[in-house]
Backbone and ligand atoms as CSV (ligand in chain L), in Angstrom:
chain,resi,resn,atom,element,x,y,z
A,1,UNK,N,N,75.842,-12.130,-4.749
A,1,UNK,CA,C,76.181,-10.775,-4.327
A,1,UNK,C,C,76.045,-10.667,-2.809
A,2,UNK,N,N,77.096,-10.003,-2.344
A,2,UNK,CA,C,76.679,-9.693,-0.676
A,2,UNK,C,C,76.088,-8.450,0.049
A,3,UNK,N,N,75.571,-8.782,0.833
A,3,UNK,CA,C,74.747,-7.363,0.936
A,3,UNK,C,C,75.246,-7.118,2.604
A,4,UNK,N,N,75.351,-5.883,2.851
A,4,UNK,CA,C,75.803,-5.701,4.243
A,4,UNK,C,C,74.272,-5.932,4.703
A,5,UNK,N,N,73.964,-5.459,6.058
A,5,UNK,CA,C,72.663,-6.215,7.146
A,5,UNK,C,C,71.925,-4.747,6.846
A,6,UNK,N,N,72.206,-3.621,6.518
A,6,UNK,CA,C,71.655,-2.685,6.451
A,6,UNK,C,C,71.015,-2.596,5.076
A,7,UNK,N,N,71.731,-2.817,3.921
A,7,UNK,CA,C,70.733,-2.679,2.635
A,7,UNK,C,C,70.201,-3.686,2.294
A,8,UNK,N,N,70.313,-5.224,3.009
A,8,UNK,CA,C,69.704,-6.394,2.983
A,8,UNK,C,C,68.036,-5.777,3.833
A,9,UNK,N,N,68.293,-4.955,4.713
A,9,UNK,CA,C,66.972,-4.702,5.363
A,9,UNK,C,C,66.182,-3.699,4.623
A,10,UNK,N,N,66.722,-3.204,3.740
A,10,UNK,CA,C,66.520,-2.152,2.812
A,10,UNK,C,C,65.542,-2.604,1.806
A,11,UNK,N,N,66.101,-3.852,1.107
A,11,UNK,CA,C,65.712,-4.617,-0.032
A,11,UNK,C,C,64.186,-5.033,0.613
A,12,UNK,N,N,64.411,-5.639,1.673
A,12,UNK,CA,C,62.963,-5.971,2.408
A,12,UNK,C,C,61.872,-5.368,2.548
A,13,UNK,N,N,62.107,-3.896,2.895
A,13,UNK,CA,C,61.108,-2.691,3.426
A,13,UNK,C,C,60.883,-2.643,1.583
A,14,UNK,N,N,61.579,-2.707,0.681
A,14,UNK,CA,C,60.898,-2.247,-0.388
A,14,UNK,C,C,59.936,-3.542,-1.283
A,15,UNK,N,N,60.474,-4.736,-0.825
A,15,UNK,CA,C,59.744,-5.900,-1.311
A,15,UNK,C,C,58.136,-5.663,-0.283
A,16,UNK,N,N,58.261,-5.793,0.666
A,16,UNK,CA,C,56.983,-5.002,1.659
A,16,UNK,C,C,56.304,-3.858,1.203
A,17,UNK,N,N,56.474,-3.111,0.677
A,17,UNK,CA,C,56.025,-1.832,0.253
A,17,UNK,C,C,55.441,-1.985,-1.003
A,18,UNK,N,N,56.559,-2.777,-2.196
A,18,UNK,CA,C,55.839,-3.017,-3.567
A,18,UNK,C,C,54.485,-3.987,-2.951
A,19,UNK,N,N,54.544,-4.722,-2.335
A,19,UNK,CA,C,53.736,-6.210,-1.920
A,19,UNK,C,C,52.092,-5.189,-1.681
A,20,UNK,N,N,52.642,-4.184,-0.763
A,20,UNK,CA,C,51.267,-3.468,-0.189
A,20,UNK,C,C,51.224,-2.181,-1.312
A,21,UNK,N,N,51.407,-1.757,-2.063
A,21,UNK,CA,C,51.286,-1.177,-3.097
A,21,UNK,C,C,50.545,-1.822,-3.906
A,22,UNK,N,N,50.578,-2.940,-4.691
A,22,UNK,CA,C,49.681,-3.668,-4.912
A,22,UNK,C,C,49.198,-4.280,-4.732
A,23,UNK,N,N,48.730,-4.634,-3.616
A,23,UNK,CA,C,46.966,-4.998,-3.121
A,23,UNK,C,C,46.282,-4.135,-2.615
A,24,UNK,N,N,46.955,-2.599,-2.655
A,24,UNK,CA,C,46.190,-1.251,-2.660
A,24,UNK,C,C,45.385,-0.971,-3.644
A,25,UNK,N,N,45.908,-1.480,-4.792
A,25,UNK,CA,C,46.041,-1.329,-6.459
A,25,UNK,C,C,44.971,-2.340,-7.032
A,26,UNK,N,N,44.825,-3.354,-5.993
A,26,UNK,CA,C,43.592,-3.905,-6.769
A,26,UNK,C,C,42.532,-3.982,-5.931
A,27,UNK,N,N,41.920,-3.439,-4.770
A,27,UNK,CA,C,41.181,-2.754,-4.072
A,27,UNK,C,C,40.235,-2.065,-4.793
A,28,UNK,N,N,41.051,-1.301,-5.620
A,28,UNK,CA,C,40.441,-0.284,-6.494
A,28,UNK,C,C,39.872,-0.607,-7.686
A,29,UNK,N,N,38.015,-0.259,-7.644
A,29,UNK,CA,C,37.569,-0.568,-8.771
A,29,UNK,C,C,38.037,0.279,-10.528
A,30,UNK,N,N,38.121,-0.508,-11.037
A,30,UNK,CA,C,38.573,0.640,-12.108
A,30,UNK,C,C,37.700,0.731,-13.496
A,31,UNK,N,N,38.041,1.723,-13.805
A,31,UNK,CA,C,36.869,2.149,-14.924
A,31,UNK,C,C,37.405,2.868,-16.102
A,32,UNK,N,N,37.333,2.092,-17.299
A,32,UNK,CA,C,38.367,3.283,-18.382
A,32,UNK,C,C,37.366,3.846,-18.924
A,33,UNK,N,N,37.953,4.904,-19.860
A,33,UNK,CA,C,37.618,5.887,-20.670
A,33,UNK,C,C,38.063,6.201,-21.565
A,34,UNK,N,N,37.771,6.736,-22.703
A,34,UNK,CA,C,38.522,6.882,-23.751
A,34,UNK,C,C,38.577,8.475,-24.329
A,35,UNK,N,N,39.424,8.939,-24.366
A,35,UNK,CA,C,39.546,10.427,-24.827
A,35,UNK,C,C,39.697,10.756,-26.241
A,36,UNK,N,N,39.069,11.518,-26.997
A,36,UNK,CA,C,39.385,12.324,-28.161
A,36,UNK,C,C,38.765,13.287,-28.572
A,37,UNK,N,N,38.944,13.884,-30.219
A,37,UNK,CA,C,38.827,15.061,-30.413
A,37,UNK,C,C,37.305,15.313,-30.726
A,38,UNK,N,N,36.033,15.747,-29.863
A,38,UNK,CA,C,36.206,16.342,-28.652
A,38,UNK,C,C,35.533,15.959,-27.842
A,39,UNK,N,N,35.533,14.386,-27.205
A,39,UNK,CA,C,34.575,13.951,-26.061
A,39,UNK,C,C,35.315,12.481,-25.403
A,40,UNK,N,N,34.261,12.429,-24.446
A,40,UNK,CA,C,34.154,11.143,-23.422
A,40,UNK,C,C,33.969,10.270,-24.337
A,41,UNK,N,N,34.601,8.630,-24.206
A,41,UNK,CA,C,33.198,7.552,-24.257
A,41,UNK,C,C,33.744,6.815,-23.092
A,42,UNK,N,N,32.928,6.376,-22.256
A,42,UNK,CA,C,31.458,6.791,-22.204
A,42,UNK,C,C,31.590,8.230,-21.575
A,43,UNK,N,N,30.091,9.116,-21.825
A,43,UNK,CA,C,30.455,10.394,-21.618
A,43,UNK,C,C,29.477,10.551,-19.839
A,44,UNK,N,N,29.164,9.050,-19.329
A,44,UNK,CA,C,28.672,8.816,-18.387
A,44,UNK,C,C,28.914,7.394,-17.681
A,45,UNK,N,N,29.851,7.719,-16.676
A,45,UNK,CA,C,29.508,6.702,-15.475
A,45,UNK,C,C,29.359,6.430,-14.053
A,46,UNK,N,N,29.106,5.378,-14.365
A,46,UNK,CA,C,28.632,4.685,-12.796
A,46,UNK,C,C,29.872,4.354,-11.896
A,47,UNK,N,N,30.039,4.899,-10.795
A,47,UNK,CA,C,31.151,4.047,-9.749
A,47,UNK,C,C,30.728,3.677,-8.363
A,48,UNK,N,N,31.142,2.966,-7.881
A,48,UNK,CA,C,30.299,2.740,-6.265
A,48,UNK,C,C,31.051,3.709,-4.969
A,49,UNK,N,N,30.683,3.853,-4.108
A,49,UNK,CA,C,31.373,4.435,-3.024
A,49,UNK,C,C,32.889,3.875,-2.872
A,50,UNK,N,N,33.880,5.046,-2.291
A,50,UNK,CA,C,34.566,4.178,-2.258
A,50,UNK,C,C,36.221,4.871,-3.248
A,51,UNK,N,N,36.727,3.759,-2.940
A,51,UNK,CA,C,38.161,3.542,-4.178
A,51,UNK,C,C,37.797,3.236,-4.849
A,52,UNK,N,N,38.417,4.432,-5.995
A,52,UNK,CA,C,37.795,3.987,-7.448
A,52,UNK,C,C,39.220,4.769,-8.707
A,53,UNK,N,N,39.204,3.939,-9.703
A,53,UNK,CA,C,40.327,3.974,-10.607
A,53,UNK,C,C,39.804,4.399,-11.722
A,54,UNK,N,N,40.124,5.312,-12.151
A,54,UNK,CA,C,39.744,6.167,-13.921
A,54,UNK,C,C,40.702,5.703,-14.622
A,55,UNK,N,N,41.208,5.356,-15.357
A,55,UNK,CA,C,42.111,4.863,-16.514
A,55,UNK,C,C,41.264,5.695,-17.472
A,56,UNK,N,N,42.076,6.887,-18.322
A,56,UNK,CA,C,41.956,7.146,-19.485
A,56,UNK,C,C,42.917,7.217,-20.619
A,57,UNK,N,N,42.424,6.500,-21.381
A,57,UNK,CA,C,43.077,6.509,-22.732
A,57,UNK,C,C,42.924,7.313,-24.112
A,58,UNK,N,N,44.065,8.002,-24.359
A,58,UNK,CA,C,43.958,8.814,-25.381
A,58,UNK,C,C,43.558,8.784,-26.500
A,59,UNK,N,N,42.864,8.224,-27.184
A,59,UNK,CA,C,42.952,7.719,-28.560
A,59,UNK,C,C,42.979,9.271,-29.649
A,60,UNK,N,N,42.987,10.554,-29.114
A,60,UNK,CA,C,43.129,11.642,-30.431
A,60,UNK,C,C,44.439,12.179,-30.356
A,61,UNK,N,N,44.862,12.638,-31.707
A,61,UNK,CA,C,46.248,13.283,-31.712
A,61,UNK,C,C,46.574,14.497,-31.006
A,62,UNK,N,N,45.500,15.346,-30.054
A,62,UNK,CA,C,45.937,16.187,-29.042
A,62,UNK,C,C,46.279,15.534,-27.728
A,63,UNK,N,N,46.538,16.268,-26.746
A,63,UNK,CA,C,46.665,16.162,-25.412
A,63,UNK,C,C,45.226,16.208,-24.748
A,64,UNK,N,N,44.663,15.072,-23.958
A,64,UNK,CA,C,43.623,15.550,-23.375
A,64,UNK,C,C,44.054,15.275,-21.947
A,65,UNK,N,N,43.243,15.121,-21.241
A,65,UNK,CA,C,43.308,14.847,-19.601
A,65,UNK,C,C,42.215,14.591,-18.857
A,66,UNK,N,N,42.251,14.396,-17.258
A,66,UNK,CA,C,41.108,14.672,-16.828
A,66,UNK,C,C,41.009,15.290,-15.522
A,67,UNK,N,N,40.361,15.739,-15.163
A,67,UNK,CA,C,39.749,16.500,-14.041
A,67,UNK,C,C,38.325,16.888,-14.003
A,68,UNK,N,N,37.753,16.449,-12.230
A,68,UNK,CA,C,36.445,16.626,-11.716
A,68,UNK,C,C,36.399,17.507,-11.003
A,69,UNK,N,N,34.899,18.215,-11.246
A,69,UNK,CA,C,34.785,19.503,-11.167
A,69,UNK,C,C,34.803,19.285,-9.055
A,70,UNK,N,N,35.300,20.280,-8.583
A,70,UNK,CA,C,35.303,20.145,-7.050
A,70,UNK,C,C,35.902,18.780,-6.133
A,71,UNK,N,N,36.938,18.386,-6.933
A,71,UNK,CA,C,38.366,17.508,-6.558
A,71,UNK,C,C,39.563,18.140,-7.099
A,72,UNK,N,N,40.722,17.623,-6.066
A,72,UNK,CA,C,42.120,18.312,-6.317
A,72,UNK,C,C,42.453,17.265,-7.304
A,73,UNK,N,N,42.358,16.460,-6.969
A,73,UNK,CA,C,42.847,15.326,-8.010
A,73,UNK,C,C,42.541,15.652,-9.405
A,74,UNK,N,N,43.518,15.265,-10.120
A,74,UNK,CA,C,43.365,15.134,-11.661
A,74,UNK,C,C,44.561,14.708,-12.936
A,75,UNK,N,N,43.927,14.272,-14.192
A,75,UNK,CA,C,45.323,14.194,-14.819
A,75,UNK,C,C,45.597,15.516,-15.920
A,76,UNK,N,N,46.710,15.830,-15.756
A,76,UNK,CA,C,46.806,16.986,-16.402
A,76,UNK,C,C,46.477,17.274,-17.808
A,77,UNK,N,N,47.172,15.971,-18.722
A,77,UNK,CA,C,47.404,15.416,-19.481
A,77,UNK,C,C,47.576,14.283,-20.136
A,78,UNK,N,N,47.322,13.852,-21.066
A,78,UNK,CA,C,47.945,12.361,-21.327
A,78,UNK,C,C,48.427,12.527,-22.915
A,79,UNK,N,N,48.978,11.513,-23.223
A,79,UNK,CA,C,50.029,11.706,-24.787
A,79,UNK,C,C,49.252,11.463,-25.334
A,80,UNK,N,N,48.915,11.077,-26.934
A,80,UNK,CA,C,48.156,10.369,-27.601
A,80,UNK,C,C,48.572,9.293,-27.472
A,81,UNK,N,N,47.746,8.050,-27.611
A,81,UNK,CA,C,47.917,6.593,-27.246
A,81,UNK,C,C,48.162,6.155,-25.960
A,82,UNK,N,N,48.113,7.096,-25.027
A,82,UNK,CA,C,48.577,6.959,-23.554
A,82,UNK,C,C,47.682,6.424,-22.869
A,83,UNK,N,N,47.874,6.114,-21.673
A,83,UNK,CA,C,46.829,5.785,-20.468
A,83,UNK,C,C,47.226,6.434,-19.456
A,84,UNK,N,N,46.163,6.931,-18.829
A,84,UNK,CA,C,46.904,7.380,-17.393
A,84,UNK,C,C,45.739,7.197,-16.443
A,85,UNK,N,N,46.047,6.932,-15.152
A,85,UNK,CA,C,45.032,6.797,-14.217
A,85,UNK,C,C,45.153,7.718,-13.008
A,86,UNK,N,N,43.806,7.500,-12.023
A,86,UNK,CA,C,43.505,8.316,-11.401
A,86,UNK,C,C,42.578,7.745,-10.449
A,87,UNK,N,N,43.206,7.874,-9.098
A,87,UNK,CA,C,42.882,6.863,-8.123
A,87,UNK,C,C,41.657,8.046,-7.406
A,88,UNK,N,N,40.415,8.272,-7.608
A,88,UNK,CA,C,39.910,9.196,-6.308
A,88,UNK,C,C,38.898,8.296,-5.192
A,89,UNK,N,N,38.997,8.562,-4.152
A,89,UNK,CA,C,38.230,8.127,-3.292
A,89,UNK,C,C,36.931,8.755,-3.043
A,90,UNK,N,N,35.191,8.429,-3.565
A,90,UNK,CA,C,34.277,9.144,-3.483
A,90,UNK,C,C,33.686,8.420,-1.813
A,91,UNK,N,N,33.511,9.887,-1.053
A,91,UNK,CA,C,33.029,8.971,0.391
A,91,UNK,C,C,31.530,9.181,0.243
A,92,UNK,N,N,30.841,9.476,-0.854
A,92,UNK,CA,C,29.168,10.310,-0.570
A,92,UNK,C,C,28.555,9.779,-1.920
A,93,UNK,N,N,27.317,9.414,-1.794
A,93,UNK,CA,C,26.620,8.976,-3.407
A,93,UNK,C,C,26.520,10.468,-3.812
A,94,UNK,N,N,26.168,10.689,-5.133
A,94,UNK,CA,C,25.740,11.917,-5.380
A,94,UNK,C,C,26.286,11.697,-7.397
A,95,UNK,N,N,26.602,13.038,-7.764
A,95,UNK,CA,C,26.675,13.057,-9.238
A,95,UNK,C,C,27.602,14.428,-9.078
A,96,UNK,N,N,29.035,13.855,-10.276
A,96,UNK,CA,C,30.140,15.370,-10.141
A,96,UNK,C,C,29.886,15.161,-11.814
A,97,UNK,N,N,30.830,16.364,-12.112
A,97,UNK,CA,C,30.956,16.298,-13.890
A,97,UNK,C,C,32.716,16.159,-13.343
A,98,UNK,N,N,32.814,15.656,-14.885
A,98,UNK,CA,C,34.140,15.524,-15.291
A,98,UNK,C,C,34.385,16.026,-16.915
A,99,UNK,N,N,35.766,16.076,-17.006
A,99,UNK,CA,C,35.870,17.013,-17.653
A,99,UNK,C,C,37.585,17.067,-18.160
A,100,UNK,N,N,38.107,17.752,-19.661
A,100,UNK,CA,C,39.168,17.861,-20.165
A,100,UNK,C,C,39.745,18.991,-19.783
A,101,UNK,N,N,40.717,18.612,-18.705
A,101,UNK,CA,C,41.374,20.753,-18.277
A,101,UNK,C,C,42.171,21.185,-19.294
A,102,UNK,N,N,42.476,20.801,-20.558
A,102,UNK,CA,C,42.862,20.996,-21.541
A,102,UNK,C,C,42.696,21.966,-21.668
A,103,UNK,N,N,42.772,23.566,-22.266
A,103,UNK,CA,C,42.401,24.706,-22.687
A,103,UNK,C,C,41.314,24.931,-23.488
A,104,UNK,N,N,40.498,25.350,-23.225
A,104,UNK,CA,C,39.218,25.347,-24.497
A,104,UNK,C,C,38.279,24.069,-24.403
A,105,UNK,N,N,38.849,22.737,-24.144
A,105,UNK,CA,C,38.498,21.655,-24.577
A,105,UNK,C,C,36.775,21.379,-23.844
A,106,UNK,N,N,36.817,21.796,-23.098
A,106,UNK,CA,C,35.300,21.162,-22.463
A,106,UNK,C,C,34.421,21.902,-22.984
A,107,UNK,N,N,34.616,23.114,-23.202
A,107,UNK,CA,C,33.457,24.172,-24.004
A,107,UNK,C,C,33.747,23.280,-25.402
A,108,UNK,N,N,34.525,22.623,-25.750
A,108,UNK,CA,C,33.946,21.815,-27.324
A,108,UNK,C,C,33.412,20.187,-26.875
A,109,UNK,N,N,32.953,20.213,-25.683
A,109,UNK,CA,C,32.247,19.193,-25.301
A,109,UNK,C,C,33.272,18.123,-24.866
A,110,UNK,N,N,33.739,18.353,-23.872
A,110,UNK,CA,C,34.439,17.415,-23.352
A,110,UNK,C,C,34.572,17.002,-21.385
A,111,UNK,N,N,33.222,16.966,-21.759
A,111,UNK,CA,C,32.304,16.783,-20.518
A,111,UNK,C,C,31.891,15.347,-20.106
A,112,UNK,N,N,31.840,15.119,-19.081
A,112,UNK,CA,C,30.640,13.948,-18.730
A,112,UNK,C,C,30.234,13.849,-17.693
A,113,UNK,N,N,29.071,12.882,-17.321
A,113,UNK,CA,C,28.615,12.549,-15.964
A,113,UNK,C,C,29.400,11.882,-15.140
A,114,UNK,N,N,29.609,11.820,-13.485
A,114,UNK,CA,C,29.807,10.581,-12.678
A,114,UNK,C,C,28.769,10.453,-11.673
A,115,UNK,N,N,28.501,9.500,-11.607
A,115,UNK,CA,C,27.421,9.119,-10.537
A,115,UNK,C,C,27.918,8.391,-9.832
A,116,UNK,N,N,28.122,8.540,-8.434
A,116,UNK,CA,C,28.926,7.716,-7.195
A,116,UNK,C,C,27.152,7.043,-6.794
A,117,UNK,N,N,27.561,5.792,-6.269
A,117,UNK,CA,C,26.355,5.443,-5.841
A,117,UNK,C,C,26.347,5.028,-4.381
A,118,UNK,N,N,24.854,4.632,-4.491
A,118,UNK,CA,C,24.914,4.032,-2.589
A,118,UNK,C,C,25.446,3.349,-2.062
L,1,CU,CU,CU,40.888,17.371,-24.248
């Protein structure tokens, strides 16, 4: 196939971009979770300072999600059987809750700890 000099430079900037896209991607420590009807497992963890990756997986036949209490970040939703992740950057040790923004869902216990550490 021939490529004129302009989308040949095109193809490049995006082979460059996927390239640094992922080694952004594994930078990031990651940590799954598992969602259902109506909690965490684990309903507590540990992450270090830093880039850090939530992977949660749905395992109940509702919609759950996630979101931490006092971050913009979050997942809204996920399908059943889904995964979805969630890249946040913690710059401070300390302890947030997390939590299902689902409707109702955290008042039926769909809570947990995070502890960012030193
Ligand atoms: Cu939920």
């Amino acid at each position: 196939m021939l490529l004129r000099k302009g989308s040949r430079c095109l193809v490049l900037f995006a082979y460059v971009m996927a390239a640094s896209v992922e080694v952004f991607a594994q930078q990031a420590k990651e940590f799954r979770i598992t969602a259902n009807e109506f909690s965490f497992k684990p309903s507590s963890i540990q992450v270090p300072r830093g880039e850090v990756k939530i992977s949660v997986t749905n395992r109940g036949k509702f919609l759950h999600g996630l979101a931490i209490v006092g971050r913009d970040e979050k997942i809204g939703y996920i399908e059943s059987g889904e995964t979805e992740s969630l890249t946040v950057n913690f710059d401070k040790a300390g302890e947030a809750i997390f939590y299902c923004p689902q409707p109702g869902h955290r008042n039926k216990g769909m809570e947990g700890k995070l502890t960012v550490g030193r």
